[in-house]
ZARO-625376 format. One record per atom (N, C-alpha, C, O): x, y, z; residue number from 1. Coordinates in Angstrom, 3 decimals, decimal comma. Layout:
N
east; north; up; num
X; Y; Z; NUM
...
//
This chain:
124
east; north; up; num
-6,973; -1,354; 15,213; 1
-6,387; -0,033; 15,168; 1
-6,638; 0,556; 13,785; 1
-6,294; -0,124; 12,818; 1
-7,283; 1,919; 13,556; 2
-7,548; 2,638; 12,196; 2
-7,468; 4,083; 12,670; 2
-7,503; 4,491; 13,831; 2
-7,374; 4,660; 11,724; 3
-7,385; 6,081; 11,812; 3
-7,920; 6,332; 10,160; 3
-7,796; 5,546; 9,221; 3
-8,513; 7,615; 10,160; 4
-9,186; 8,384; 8,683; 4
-7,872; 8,973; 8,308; 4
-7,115; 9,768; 8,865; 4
-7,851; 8,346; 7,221; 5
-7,058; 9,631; 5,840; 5
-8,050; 9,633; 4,821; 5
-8,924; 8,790; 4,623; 5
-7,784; 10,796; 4,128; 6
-8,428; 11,285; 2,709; 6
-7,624; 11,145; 1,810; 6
-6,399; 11,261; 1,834; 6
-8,303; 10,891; 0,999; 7
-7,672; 10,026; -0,507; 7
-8,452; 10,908; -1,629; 7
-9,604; 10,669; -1,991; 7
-7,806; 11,749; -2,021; 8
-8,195; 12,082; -3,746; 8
-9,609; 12,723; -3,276; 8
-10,635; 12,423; -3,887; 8
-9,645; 13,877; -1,850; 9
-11,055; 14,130; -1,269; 9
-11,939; 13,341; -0,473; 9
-12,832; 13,823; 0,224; 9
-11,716; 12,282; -0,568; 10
-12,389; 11,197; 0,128; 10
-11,796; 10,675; 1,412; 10
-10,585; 10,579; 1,610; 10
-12,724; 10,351; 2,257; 11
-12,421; 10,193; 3,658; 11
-12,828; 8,302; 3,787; 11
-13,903; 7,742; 3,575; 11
-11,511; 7,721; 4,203; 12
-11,394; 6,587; 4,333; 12
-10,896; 6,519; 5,954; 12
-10,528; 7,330; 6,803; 12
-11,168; 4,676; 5,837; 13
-10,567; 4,377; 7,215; 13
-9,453; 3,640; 6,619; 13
-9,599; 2,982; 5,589; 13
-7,804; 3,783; 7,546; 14
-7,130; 3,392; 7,102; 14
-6,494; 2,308; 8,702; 14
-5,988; 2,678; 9,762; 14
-6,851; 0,889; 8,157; 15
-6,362; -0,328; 9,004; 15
-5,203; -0,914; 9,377; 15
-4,629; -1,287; 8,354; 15
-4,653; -1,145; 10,230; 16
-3,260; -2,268; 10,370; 16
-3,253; -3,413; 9,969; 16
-4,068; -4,104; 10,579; 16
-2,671; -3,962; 9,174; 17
-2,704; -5,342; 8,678; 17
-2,185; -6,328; 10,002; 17
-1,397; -5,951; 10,870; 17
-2,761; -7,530; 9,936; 18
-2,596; -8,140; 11,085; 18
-1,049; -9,053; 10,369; 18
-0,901; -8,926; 9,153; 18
-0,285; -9,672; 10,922; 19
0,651; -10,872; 10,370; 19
0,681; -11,929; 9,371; 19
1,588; -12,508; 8,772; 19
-0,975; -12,026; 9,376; 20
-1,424; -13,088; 8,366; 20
-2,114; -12,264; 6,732; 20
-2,267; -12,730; 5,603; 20
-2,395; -10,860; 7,327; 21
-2,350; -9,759; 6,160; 21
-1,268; -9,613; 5,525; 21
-1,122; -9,538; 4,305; 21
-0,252; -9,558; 6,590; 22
0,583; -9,008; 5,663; 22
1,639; -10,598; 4,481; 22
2,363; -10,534; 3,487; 22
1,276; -11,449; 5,111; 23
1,639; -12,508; 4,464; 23
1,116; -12,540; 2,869; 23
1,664; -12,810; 1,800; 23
-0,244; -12,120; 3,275; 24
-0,948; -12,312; 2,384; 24
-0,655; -11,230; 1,006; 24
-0,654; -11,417; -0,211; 24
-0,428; -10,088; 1,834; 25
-0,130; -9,259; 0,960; 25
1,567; -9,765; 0,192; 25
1,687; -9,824; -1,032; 25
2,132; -9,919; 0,651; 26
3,436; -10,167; -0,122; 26
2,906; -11,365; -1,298; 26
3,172; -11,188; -2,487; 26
2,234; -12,433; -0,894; 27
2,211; -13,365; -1,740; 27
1,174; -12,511; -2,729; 27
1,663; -12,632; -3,852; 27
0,323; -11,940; -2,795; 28
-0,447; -11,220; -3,818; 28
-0,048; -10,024; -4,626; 28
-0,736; -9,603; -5,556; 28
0,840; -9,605; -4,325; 29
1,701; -8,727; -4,639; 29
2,969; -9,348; -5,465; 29
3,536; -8,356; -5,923; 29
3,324; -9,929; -5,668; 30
4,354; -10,752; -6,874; 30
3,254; -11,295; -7,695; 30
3,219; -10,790; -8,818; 30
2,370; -12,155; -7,463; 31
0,699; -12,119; -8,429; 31
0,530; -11,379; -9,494; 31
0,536; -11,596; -10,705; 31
0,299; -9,989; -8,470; 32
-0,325; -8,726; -8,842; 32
0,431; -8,347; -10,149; 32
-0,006; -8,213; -11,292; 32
2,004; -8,181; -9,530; 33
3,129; -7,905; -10,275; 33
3,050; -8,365; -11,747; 33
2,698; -7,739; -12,747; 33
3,524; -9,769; -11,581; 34
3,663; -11,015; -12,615; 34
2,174; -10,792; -13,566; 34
2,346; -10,710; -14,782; 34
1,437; -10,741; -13,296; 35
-0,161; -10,561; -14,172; 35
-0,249; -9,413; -15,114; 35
-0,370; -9,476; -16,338; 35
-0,137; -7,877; -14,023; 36
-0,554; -6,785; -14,489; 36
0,463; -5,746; -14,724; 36
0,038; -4,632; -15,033; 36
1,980; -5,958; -14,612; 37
2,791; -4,928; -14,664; 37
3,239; -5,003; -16,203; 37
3,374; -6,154; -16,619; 37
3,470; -4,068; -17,035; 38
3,758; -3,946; -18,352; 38
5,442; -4,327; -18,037; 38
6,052; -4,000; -17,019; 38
5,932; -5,016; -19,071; 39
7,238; -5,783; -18,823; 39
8,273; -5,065; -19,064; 39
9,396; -5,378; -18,666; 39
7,914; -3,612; -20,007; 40
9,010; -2,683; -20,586; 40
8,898; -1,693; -19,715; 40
9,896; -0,973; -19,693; 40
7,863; -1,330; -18,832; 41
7,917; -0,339; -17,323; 41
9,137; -0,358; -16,511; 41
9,916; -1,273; -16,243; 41
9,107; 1,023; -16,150; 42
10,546; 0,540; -14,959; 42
10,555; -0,224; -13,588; 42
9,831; 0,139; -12,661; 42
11,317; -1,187; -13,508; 43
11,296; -1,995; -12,502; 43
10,383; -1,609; -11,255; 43
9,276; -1,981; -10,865; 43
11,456; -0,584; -10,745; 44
11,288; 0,377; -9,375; 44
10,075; 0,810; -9,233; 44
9,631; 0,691; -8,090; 44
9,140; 1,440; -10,284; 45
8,658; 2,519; -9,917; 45
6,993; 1,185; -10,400; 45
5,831; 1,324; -10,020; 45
7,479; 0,226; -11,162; 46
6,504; -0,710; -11,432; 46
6,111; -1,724; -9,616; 46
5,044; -2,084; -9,120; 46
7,443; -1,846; -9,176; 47
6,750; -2,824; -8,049; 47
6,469; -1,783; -6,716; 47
5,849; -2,087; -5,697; 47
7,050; -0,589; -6,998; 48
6,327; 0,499; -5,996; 48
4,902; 0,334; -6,087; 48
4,293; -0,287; -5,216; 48
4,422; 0,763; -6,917; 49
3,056; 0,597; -7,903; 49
2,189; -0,288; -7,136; 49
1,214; 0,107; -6,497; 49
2,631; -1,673; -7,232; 50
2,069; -2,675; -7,142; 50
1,945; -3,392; -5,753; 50
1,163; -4,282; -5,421; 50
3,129; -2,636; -4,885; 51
2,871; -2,983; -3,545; 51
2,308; -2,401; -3,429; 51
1,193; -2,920; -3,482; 51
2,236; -0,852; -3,166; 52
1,537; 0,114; -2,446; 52
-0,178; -0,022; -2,831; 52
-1,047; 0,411; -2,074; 52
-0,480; -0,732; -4,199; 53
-1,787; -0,698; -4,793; 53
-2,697; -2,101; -3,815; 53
-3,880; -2,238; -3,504; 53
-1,344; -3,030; -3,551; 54
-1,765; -4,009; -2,554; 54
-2,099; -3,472; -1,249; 54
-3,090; -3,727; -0,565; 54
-1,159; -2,715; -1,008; 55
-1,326; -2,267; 0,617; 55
-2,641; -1,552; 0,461; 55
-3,662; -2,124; 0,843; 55
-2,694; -0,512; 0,003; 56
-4,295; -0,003; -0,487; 56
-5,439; -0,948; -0,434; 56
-6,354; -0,627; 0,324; 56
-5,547; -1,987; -1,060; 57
-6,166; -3,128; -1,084; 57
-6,589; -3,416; -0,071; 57
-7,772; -3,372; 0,266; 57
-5,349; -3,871; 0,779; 58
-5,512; -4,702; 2,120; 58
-6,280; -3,724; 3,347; 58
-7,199; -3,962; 4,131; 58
-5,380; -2,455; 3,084; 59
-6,025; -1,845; 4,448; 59
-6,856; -0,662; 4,500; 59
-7,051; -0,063; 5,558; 59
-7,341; -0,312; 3,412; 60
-7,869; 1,201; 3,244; 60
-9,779; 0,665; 3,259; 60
-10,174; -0,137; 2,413; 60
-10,569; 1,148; 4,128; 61
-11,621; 0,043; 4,504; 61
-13,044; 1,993; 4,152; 61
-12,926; 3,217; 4,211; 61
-13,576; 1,488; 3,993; 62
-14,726; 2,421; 3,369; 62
-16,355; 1,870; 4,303; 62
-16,862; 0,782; 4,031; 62
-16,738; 2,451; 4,959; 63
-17,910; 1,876; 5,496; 63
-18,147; 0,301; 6,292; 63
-19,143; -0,417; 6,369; 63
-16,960; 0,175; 6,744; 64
-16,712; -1,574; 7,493; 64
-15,928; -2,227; 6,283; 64
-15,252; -3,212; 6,580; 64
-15,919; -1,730; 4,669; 65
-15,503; -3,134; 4,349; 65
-14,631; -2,757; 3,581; 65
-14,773; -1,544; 3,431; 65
-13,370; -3,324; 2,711; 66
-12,600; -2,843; 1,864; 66
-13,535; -2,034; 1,204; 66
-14,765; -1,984; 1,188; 66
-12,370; -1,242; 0,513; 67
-12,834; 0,445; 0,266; 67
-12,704; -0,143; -1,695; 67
-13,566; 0,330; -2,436; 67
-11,587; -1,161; -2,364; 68
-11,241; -1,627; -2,730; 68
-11,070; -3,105; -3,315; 68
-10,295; -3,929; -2,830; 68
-12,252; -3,433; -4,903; 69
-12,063; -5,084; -4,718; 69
-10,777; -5,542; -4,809; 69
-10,545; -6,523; -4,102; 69
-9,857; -5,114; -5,482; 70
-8,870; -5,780; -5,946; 70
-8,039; -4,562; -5,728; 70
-8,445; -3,469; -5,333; 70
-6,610; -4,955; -6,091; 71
-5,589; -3,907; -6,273; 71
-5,573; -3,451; -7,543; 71
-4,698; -2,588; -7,613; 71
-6,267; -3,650; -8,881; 72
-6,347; -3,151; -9,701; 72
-6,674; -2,523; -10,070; 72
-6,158; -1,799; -10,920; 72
-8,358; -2,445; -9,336; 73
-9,074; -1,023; -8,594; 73
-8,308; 0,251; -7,815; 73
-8,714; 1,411; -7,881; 73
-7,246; -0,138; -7,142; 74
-6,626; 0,787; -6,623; 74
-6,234; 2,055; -7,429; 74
-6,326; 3,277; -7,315; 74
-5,686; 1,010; -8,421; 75
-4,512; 1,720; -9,010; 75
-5,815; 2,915; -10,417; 75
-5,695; 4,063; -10,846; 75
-6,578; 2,134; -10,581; 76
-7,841; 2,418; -11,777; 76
-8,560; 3,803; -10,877; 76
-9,039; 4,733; -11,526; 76
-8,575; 3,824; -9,518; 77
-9,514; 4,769; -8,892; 77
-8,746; 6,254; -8,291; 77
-9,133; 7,418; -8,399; 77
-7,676; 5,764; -7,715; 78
-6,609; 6,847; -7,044; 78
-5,399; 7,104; -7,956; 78
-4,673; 6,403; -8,662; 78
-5,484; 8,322; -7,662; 79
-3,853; 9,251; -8,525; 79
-2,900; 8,591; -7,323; 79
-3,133; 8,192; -6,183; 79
-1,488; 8,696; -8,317; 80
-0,141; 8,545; -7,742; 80
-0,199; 9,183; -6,451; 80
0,183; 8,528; -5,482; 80
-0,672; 10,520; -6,266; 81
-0,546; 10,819; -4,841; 81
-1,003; 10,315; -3,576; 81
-0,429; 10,066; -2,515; 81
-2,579; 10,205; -4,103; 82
-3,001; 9,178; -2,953; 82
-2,502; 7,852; -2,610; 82
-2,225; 7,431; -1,487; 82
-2,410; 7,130; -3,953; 83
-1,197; 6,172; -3,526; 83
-0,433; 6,207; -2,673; 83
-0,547; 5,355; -1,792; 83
0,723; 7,264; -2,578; 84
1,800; 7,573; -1,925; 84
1,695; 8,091; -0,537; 84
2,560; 8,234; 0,326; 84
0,058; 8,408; -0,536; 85
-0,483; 8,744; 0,861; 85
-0,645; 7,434; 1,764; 85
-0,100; 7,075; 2,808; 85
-1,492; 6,941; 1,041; 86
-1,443; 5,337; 1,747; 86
-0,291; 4,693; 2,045; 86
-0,489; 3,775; 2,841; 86
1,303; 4,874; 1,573; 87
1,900; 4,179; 2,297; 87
2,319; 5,312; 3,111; 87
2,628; 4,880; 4,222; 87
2,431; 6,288; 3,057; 88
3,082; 7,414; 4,064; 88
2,215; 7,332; 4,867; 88
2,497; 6,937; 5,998; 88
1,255; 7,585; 4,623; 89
0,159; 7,238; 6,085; 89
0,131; 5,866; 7,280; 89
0,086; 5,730; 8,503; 89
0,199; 4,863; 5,851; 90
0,727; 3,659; 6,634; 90
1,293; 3,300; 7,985; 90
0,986; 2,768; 9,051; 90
2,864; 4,224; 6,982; 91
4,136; 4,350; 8,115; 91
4,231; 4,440; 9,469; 91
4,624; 3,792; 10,439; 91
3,428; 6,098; 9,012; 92
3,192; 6,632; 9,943; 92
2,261; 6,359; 11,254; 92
2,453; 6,898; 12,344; 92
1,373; 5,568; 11,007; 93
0,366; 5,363; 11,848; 93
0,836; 4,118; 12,574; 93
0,590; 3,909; 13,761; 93
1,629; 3,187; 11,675; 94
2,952; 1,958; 12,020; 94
3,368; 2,513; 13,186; 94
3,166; 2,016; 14,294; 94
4,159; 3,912; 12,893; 95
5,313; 4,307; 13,860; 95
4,881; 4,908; 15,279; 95
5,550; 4,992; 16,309; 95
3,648; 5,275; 15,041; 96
2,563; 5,681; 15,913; 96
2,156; 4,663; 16,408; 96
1,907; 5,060; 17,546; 96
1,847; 3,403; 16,386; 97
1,743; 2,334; 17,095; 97
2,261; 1,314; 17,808; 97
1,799; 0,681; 18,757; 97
3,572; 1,217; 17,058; 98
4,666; -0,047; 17,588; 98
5,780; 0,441; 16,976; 98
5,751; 1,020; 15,890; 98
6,868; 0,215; 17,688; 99
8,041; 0,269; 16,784; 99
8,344; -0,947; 16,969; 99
9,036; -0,890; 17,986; 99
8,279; -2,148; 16,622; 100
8,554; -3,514; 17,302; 100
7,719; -4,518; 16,388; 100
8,372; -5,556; 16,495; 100
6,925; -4,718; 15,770; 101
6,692; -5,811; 15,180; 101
6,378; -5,139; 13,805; 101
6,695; -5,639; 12,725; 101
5,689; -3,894; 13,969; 102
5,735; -3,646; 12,007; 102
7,430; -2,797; 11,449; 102
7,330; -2,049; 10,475; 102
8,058; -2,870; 11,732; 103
9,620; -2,535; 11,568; 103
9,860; -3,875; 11,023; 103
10,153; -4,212; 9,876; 103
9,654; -4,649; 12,207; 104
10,366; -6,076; 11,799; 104
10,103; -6,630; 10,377; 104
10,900; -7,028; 9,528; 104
8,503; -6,525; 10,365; 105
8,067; -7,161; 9,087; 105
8,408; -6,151; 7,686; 105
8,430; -6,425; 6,486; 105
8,620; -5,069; 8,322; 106
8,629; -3,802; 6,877; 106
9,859; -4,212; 6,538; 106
10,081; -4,252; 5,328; 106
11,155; -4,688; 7,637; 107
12,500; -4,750; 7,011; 107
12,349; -5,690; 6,295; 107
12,648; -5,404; 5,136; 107
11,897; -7,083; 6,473; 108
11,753; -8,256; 6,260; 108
11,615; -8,015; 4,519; 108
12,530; -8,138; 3,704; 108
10,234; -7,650; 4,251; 109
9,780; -6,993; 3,126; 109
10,754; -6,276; 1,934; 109
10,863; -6,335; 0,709; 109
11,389; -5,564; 3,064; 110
11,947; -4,464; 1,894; 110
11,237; -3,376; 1,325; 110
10,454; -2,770; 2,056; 110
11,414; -2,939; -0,154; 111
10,690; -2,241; -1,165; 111
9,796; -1,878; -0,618; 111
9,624; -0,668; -0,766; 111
8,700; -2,626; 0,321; 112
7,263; -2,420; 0,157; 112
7,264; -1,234; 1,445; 112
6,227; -0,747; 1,896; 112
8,444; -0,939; 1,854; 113
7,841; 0,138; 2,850; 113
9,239; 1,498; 2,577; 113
9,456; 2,389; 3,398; 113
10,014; 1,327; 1,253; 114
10,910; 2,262; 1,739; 114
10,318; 3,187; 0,646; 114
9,911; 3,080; -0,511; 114
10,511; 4,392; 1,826; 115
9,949; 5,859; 1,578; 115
10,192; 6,519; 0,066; 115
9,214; 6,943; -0,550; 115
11,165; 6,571; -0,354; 116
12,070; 6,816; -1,425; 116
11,396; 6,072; -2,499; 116
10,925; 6,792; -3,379; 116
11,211; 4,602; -2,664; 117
10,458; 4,381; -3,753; 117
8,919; 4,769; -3,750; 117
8,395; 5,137; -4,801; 117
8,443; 4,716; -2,971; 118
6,671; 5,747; -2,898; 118
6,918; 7,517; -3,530; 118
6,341; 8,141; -4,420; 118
7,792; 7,806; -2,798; 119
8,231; 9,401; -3,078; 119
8,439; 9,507; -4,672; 119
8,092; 10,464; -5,365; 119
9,214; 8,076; -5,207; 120
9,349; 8,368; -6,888; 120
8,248; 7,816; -7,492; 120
8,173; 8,218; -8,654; 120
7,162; 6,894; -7,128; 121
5,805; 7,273; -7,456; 121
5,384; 8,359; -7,137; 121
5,084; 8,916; -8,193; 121
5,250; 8,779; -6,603; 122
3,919; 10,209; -6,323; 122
4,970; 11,244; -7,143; 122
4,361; 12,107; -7,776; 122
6,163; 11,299; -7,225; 123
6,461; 12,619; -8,411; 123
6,341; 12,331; -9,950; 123
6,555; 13,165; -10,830; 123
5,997; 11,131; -10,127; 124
6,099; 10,369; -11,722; 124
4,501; 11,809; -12,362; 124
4,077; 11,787; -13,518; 124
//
């Protein structure tokens, strides 16, 4: 399952992470965190950052293949907004597909899918 969003002008394919994605993503995402987040940054708006730069990572696909080597790239290539597109888009395309197994895992998660912390990235 994908659908196109545009990112910063650019036209991407944007993917569903399968169960074992998204595993993956949580464990790379405290990584990500722990490595590259400046320690005097604000909490909130630092692991917003860093999920959403994962989720980017994982599912935003450019010509068959990640669009994205790393999440560090994410964050180095796209403004805060597009960021904030990718998880709003996410959501949305989530909510458009199932309400039943990506709910489950977004609650599970936490942070990494609530609206409110993406929204205070993209106004930073």
């Amino acid at each position: 399952m994908q659908k196109t969003i545009i990112l910063d002008g650019k036209s991407y394919l944007l993917k569903k992470l399968s169960a074992t994605d998204a595993l993956e993503c949580i464990s790379l995402e405290k990584q990500f965190r722990k490595e590259f987040a400046p320690k005097d940054a604000d909490p909130k708006l630092t692991e917003a950052l860093c999920e959403n730069a994962v989720l980017g990572y994982f599912c935003v696909f450019d010509d068959g293949k990640k669009a994205f080597s790393s999440p560090l790239e994410v964050l180095k290539t796209l403004s805060l907004d597009a960021i904030a597109t990718i998880y709003e888009e996410y959501c949305a395309f989530s909510e458009e597909q199932s309400h039943t197994i990506e709910y489950s895992v977004n609650e599970s998660y936490g942070k990494y899918t609530q609206k409110g912390e993406v929204a205070a990235v993209a106004s930073v």
